[in-house]
C-alpha positions as CSV (number, residue, x, y, z in Angstrom):
1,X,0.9,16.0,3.6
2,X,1.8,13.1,5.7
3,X,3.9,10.3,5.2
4,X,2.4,7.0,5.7
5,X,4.1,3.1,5.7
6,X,2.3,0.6,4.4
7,X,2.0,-1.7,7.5
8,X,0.4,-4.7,4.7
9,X,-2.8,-6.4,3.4
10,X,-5.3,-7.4,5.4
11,X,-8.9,-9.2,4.9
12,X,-11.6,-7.7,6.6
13,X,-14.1,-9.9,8.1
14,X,-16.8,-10.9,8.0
15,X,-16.5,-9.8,4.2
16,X,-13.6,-11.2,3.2
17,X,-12.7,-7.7,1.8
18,X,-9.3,-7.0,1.2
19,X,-7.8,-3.4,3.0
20,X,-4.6,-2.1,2.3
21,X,-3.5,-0.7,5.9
22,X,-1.3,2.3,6.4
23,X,0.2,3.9,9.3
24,X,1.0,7.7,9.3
25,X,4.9,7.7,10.7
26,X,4.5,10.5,13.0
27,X,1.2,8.9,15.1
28,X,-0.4,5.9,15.8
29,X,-3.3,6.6,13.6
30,X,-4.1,4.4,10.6
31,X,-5.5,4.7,7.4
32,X,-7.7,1.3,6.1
33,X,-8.4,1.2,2.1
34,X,-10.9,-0.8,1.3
35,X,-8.8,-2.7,-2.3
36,X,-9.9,-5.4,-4.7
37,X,-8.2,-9.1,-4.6
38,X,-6.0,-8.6,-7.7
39,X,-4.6,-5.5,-6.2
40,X,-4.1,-6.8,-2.5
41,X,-1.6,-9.6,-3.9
42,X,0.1,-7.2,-6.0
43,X,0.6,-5.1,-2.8
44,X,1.8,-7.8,-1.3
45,X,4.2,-9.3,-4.0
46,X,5.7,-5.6,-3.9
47,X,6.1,-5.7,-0.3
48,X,8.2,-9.0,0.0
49,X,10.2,-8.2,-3.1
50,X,8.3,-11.0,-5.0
51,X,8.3,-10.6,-8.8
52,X,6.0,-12.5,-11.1
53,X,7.5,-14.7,-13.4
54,X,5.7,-12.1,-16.7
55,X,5.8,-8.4,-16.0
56,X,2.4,-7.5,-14.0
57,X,1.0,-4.1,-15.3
58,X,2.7,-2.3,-12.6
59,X,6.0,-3.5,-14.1
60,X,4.8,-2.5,-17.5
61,X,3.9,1.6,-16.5
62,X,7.7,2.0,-14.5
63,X,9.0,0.3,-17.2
64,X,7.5,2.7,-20.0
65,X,8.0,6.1,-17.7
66,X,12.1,5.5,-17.2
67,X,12.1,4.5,-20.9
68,X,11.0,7.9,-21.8
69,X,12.5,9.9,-19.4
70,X,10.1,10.4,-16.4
71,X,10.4,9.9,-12.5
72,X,8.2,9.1,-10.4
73,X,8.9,11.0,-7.0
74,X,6.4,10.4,-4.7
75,X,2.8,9.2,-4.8
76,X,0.2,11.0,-3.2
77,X,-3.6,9.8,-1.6
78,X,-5.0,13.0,-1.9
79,X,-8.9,12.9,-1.8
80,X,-11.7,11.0,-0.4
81,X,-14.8,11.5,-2.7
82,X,-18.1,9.7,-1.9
83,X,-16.1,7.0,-0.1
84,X,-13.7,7.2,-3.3
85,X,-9.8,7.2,-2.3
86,X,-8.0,9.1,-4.8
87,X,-4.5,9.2,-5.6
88,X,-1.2,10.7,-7.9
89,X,1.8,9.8,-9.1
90,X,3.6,12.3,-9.1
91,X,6.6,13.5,-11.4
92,X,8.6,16.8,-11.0
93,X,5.8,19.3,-12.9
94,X,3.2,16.9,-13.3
95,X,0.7,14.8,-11.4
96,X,-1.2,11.9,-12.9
97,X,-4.5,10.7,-10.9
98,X,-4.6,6.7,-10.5
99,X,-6.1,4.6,-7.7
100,X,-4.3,4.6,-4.3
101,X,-3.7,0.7,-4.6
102,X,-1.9,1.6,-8.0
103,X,0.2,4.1,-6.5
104,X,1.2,1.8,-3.5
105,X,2.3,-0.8,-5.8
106,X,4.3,1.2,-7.6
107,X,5.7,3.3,-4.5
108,X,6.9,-0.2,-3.3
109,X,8.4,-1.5,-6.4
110,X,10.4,2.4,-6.6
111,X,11.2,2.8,-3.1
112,X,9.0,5.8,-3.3
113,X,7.3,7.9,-0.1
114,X,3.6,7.8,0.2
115,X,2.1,10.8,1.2
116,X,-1.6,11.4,2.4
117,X,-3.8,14.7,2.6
118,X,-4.1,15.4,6.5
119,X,-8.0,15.7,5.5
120,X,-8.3,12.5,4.4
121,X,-6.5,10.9,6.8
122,X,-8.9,13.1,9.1
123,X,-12.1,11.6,7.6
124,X,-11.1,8.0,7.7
125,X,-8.5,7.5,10.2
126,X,-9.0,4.5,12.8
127,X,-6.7,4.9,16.0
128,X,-5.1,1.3,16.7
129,X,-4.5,1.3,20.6
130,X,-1.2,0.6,22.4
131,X,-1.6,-3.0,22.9
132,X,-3.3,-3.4,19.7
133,X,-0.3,-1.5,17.7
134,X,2.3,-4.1,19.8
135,X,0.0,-7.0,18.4
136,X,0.3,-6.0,14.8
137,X,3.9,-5.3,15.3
138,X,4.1,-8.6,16.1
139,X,2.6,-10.0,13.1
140,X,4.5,-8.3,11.0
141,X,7.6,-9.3,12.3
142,X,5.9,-13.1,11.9
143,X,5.1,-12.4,8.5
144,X,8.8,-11.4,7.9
145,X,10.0,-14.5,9.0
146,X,7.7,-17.2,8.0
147,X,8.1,-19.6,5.0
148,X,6.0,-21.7,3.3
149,X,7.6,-24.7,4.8
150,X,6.8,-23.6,8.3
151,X,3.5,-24.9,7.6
152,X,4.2,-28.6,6.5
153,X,2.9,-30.5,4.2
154,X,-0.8,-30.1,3.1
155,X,-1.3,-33.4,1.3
């Protein structure tokens, strides 16, 4: 297994599909999951440390598994099926199968590792080139830093 970073949410063009985008730590190849809009924002939310005013669903299932005991200790995106992305949480003797944007969400919101299967990451790896890797660097440092004020007024 290989651990990945979640380098953010992206929209592919030209249809205005959301991708989750992780980077595998040890090599400059990338794994793109194709996500629905609900899940992109709560990717996204979980990234900057945003919470919803009402607990989102993600909230709810870390909620429930520390009240009765269980932790969470790594989530896993273990299979690619049909074009299918399958993932696990994963708890000390057991493994639960969700979606991988689940398991991101709630990898975020736990300070969790993500792990991937070195065969999936094989099958739908894209390599991001040098100047390509500086440019995204780039906009994730913007994204860091920017604020909604940055952008003025929209009246």
């Amino acid at each position: 297994m290989l651990e990945m970073e979640v380098v953010g949410v992206r929209v592919e063009m030209p249809s205005n599909q959301p991708i989750v985008l992780l980077k595998d730590k040890a090599s400059e190849n990338y794994l793109p999951i194709w996500i629905g809009t609900a899940e992109a924002t709560a990717i996204a939310l979980a990234q900057q440390n945003i919470s919803s005013p009402r607990p989102m669903t993600h909230d709810l299932l870390v909620e429930l598994v520390g009240i009765f005991g269980g932790k969470i200790s790594k989530v896993s995106i273990n299979s690619l099926d049909e074009g299918v992305f399958k993932a696990t949480l994963d708890f000390e003797d057991k493994s639960v199968e969700c979606r991988p944007s689940d398991a991101i969400v709630i990898a975020l919101k736990l300070d969790l590792a993500i792990y991937c299967d070195e065969e999936v990451l094989k099958k739908a790896q894209i390599e991001v080139p040098l100047d390509q890797e500086q440019e995204v660097d780039q906009f994730r440092q913007f994204l860091d830093e920017v604020n909604p004020e940055d952008f003025g007024s929209l009246s």
